[in-house]
DSSP file (Angstrom, degrees, kcal/mol; ACC not computed):
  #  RESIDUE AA STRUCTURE BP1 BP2  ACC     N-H-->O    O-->H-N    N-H-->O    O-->H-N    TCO  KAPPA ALPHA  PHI   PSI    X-CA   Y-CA   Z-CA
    1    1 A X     >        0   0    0      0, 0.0     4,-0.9     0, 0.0     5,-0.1   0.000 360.0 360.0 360.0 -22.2    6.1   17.5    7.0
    2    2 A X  H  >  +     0   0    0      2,-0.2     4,-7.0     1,-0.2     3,-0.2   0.883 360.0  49.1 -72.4 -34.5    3.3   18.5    4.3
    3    3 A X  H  > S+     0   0    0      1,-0.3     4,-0.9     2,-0.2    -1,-0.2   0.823 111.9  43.7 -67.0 -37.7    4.7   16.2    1.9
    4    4 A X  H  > S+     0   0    0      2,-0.2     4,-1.3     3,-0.2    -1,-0.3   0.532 112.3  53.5 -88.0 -30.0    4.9   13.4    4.1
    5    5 A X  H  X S+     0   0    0     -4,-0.9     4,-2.2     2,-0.3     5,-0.2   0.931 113.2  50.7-102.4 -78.0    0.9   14.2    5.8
    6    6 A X  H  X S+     0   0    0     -4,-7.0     4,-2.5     2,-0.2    -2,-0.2   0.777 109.5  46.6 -45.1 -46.0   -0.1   14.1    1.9
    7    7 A X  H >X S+     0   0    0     -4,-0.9     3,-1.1     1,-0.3     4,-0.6   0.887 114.9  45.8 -53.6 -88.4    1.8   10.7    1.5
    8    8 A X  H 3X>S+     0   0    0     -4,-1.3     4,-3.8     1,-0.2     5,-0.7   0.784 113.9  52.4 -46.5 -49.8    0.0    9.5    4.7
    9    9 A X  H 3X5S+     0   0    0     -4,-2.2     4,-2.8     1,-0.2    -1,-0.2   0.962 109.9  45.3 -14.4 -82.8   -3.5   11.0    3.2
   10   10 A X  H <X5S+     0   0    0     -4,-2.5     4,-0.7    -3,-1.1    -1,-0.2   0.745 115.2  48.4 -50.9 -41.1   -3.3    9.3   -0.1
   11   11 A X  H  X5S+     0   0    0     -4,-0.6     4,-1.7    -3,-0.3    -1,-0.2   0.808 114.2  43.2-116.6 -56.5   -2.3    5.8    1.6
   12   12 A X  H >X5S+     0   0    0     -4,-3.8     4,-2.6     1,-0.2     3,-0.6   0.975 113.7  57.8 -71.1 -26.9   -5.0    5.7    4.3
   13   13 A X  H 3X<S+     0   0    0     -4,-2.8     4,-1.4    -5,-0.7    -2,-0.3   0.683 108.5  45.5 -75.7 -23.1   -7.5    6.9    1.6
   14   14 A X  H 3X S+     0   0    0     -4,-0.7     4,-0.5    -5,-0.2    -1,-0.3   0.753 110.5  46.2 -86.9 -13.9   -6.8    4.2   -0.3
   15   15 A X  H X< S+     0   0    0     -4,-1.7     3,-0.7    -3,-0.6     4,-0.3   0.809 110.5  59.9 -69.9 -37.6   -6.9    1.6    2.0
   16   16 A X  H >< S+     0   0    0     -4,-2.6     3,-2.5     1,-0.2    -3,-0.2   0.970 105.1  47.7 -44.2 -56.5  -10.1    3.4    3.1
   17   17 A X  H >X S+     0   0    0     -4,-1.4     3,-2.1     1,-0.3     4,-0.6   0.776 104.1  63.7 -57.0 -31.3  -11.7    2.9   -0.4
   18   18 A X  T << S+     0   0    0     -3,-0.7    -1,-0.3    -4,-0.5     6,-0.3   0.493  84.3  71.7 -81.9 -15.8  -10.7   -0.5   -0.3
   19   19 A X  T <4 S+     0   0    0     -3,-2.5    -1,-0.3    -4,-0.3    -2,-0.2   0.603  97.5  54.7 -84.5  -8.3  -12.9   -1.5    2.7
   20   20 A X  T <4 S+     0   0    0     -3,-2.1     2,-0.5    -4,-0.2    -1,-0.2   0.330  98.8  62.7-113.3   0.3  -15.8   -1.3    0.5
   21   21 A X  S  < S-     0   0    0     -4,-0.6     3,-0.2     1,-0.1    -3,-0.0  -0.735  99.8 -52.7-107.7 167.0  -15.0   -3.7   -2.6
   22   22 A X  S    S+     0   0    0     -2,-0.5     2,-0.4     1,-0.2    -1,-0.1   0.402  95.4  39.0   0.4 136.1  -14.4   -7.1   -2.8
   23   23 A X  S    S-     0   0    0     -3,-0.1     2,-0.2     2,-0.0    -1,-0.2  -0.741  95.3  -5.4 167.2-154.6  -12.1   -8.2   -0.8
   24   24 A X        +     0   0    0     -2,-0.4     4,-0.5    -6,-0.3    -3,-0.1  -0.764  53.7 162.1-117.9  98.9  -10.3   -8.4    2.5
   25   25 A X     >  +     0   0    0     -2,-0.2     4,-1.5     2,-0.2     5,-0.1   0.407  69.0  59.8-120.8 -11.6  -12.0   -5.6    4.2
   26   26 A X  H >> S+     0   0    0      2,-0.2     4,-2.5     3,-0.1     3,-0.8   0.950  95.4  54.8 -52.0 -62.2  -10.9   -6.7    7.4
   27   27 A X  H 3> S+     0   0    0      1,-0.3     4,-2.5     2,-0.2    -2,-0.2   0.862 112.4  54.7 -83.7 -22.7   -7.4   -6.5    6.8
   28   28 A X  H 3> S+     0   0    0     -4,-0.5     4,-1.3     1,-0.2    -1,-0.3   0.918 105.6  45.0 -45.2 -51.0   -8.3   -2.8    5.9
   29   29 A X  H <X S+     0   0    0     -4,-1.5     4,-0.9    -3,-0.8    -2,-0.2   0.757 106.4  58.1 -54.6 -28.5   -9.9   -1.8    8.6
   30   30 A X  H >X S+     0   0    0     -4,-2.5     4,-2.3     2,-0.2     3,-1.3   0.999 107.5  54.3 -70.2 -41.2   -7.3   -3.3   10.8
   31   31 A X  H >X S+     0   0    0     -4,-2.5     3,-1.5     1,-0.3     4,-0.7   0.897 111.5  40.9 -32.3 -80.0   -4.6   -0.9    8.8
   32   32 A X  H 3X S+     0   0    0     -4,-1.3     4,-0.7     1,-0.3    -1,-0.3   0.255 111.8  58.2 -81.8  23.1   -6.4    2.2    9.4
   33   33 A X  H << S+     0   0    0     -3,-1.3    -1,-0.3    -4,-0.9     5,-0.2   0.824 106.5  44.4 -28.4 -76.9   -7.0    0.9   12.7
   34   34 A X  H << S+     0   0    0     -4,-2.3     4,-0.4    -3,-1.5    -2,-0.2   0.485 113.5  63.6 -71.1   3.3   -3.2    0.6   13.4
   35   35 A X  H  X S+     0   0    0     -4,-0.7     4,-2.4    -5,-0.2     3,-0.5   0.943 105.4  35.9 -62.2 -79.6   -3.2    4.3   11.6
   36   36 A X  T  < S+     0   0    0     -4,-0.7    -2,-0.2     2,-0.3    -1,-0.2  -0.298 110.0  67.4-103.6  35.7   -5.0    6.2   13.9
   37   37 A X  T  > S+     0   0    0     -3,-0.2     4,-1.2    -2,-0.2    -1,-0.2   0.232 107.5  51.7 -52.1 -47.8   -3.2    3.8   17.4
   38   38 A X  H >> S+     0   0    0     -3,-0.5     4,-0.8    -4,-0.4     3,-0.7   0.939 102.2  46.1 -83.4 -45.8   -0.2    5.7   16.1
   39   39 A X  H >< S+     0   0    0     -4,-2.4     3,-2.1     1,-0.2     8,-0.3   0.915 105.3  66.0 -21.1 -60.8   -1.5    8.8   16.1
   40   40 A X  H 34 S+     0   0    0      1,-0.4    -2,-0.2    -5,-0.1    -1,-0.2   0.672 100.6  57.8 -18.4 -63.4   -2.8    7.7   19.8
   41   41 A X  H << S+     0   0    0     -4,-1.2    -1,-0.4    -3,-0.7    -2,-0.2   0.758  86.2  92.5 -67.8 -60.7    0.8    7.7   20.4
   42   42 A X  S << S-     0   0    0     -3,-2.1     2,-0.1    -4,-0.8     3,-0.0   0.171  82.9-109.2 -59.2 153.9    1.9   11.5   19.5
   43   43 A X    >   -     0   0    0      2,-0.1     3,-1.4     1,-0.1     5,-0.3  -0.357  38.4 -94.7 -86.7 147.3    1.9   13.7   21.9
   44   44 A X  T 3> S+     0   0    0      1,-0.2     4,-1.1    -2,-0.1     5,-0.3   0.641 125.5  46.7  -6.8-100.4   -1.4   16.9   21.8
   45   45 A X  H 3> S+     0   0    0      2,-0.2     4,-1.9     3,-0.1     3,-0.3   0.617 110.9  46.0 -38.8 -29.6    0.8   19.3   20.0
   46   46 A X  H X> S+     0   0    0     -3,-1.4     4,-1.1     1,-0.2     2,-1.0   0.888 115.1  48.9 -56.8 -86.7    2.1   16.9   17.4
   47   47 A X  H 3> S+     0   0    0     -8,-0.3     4,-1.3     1,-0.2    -2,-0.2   0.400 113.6  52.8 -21.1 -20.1   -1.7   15.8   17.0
   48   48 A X  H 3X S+     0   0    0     -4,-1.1     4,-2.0    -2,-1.0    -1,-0.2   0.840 111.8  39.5 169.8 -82.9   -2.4   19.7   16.7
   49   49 A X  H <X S+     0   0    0     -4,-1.9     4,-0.7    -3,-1.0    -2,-0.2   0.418 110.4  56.8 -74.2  -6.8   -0.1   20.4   14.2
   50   50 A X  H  < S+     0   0    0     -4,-1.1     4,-0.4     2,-0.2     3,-0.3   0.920 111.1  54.3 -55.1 -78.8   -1.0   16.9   12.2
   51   51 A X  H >X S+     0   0    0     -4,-1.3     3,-3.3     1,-0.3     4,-0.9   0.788 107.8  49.9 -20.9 -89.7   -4.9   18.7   12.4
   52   52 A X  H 3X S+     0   0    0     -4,-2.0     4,-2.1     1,-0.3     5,-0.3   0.584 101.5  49.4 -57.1 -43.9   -3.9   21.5   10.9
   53   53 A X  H 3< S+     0   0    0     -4,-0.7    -1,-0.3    -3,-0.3    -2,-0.2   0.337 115.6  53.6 -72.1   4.9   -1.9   20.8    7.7
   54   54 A X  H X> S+     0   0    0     -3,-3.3     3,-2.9    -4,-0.4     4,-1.7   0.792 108.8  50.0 -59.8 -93.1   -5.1   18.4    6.9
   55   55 A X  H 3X S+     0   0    0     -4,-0.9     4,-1.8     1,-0.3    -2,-0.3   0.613 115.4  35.4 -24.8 -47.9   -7.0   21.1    7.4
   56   56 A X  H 3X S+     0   0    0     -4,-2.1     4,-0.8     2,-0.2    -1,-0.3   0.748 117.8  53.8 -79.2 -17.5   -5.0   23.3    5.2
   57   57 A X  H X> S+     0   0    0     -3,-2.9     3,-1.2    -5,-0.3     4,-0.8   0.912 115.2  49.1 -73.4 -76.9   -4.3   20.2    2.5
   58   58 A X  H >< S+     0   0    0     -4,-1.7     3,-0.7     1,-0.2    -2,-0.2   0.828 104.4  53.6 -31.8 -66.7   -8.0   20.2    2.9
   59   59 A X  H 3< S+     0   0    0     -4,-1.8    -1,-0.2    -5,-0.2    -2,-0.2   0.588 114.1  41.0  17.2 -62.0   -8.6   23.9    2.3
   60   60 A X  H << S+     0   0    0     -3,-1.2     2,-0.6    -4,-0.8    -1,-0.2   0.079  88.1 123.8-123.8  14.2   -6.8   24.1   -0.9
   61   61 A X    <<  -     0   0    0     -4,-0.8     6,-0.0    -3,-0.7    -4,-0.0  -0.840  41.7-163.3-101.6 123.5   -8.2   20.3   -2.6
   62   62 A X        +     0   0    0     -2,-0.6    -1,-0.1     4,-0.0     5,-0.1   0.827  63.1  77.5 -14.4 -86.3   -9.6   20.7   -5.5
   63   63 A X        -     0   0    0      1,-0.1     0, 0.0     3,-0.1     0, 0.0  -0.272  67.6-146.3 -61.7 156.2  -11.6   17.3   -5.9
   64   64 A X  S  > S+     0   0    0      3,-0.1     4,-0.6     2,-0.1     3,-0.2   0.237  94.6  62.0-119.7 -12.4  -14.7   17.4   -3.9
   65   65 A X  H  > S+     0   0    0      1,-0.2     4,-0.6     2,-0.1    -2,-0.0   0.850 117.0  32.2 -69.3 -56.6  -14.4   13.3   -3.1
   66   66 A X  H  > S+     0   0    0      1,-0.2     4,-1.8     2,-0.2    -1,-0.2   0.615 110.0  58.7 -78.6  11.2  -11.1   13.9   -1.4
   67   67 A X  H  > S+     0   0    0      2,-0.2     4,-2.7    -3,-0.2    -1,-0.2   0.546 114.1  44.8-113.5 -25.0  -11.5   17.4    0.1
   68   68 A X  H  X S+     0   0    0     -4,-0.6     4,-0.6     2,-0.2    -2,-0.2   0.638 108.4  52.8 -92.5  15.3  -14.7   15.6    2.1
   69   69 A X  H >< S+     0   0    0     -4,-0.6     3,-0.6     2,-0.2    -2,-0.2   0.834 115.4  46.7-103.5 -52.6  -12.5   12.5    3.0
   70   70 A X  H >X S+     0   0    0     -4,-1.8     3,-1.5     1,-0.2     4,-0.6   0.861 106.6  60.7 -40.3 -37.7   -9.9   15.7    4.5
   71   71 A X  H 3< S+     0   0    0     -4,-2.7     3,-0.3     1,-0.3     4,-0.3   0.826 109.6  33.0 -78.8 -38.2  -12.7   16.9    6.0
   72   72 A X  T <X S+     0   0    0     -4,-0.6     4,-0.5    -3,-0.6    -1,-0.3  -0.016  93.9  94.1-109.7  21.9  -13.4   14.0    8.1
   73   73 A X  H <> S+     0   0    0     -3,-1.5     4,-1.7     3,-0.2     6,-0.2   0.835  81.4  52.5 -55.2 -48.3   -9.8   12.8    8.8
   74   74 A X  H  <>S+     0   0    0     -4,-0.6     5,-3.6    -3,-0.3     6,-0.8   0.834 115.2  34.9 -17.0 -71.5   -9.2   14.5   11.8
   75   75 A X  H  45S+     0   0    0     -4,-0.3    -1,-0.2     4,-0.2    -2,-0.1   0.730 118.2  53.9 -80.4 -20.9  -11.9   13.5   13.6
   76   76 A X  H  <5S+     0   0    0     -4,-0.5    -2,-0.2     1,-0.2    -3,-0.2   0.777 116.2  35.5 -75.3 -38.4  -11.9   10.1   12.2
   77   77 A X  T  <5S-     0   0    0     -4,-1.7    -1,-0.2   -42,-0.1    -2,-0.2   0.282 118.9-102.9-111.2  27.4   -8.4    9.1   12.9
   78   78 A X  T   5S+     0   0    0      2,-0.2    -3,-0.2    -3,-0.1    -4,-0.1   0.594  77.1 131.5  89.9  10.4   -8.2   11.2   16.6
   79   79 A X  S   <S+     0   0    0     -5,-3.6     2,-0.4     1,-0.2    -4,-0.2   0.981  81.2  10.0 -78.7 -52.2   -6.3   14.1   15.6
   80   80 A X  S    S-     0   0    0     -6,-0.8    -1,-0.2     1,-0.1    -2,-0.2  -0.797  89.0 -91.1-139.5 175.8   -8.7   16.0   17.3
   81   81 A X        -     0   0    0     -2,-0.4    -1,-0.1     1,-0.1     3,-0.1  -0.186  30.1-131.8 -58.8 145.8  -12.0   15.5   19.9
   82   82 A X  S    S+     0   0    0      1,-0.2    -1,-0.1     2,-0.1    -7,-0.1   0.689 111.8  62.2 -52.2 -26.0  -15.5   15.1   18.4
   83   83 A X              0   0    0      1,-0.2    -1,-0.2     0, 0.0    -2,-0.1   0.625 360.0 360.0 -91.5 -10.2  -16.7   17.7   20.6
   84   84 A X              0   0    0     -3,-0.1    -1,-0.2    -9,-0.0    -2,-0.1   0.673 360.0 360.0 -50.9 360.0  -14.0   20.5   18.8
C-alpha cells in the first residue's frame, strides 16, 4: 500500500505542478479533481489509513518542496476534515 500511495503522490504532484505553466491547466485541475472524487468514494477507515502513510511518507521526505506538498495532501484532497 506505501508503494502504491507514493505512486499516487508523485502523479498528482505532478499534475499539480503542471496547473501553473503553460498549458492546459484546466485539464489539470479536472484530474486532481477526479483524484480527490475517488477518495470521496473510500470508505472513513480507508481514508484514515490513506492520511496516515502521507503523513508518515511525509515524516521521513527529505526535499522540503515535496514534504510541504505531503503536508497539505490530506487536507487538500479530503483524506481528512479541515477542522482535524
Amino acid at each position: 500500500m506505501q508503494t502504491l500511495t507514493k505512486l499516487l503522490i508523485e502523479l498528482t504532484r505532478f499534475i499539480d505542478s503542471t496547473i501553473d505553466e503553460d498549458g492546459e491547466p484546466r485539464a489539470a485541475a479536472k484530474q486532481l479533481d477526479f483524484v480527490a472524487g475517488t477518495f470521496d468514494q473510500l470508505t472513513p477507515d480507508q481514508r484514515g489509513s490513506l492520511a496516515e502513510i502521507v503523513q508518515q511518507l511525509a515524516a521521513t521526505e527529505p526535499s522540503a518542496e515535496r514534504r510541504e506538498f505531503l503536508d497539505a495532501f490530506t487536507e487538500d484532497f479530503g483524506l481528512i476534515d479541515d477542522t482535524e
